[in-house]
C-alpha positions as CSV (number, residue, x, y, z in Angstrom):
1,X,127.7,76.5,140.5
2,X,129.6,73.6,139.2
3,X,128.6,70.3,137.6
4,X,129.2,68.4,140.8
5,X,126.0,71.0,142.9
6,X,128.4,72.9,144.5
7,X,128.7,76.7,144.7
8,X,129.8,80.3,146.8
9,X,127.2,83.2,147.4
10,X,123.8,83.2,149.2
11,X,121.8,82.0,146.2
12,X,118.7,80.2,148.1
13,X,118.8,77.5,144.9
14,X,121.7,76.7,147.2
15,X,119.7,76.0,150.6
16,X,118.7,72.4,151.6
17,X,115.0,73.7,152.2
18,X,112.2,71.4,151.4
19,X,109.6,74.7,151.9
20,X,109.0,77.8,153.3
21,X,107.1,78.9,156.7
22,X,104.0,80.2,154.8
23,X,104.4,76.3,153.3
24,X,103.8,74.5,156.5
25,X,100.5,73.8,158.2
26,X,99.1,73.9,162.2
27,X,101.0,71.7,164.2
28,X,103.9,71.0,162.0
29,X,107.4,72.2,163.6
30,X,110.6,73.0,161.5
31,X,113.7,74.6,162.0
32,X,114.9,77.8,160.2
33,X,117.3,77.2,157.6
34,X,117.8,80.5,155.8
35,X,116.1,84.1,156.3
36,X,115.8,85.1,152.6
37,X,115.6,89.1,152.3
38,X,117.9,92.0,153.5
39,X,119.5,92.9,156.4
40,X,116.3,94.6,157.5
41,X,114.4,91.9,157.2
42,X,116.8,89.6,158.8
43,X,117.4,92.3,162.0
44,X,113.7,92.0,162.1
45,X,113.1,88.4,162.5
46,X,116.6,88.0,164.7
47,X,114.9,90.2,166.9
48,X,111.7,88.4,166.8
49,X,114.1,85.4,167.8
50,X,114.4,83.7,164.6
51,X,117.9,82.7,163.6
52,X,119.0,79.3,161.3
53,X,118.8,76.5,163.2
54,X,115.9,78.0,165.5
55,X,112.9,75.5,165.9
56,X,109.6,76.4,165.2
57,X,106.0,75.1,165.3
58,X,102.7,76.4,163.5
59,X,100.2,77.0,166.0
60,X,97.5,78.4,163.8
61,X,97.0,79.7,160.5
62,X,94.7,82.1,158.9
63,X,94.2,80.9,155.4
64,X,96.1,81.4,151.9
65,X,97.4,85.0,152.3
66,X,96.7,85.3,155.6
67,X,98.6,85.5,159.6
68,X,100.0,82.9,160.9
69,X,100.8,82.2,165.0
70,X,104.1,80.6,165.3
71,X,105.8,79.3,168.9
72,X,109.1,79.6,169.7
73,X,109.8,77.5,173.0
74,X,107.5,79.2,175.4
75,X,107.1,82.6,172.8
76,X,104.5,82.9,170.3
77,X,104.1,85.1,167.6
78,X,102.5,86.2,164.9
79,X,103.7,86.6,161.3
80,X,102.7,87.4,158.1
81,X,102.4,85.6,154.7
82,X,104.5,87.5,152.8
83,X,107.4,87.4,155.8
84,X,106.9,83.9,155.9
85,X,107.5,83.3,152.1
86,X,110.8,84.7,153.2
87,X,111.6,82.1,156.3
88,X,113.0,79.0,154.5
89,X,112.3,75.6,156.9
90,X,113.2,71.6,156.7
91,X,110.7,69.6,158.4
92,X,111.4,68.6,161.6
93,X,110.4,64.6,161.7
């Protein structure tokens, strides 16, 4: 990265994220910004239907360490805390 903040690659110190999924409480809604793992774990969630730029709202959570229940538009699903360390958000205001 140069002096002036920019930069190539896929470095998440690069990503305008304010937090992570596992970051936000019930009834705060965000958009994906970056799915931070492998292509694995990025199949996985596109096939869960979460891509950058998809919307999401915390329906419920479980507790430090624990599930959380997500909706996405009509869908709802649940997720876990360590997959959701790996969804980075911005807050949607």
């Amino acid at each position: 990265m140069d002096q002036a903040g920019t930069g190539t690659g896929n470095s998440t110190a690069e990503i305008p994220a304010s937090l992570t999924l596992s970051e936000l409480g019930a009834g705060r809604t965000a958009s994906v910004v970056c799915l931070d793992g492998g292509r694995g774990f990025r199949e996985k969630m596109n096939g869960m239907g979460l891509f950058p730029g998809t919307e999401i709202t915390v329906v419920h959570t479980s507790g430090n360490g624990g599930m959380m229940l997500i909706s996405i538009g009509s869908s709802r699903l649940m997720v876990g805390h360590q997959m959701a360390e790996r969804i980075l958000m911005r807050e949607v205001i």
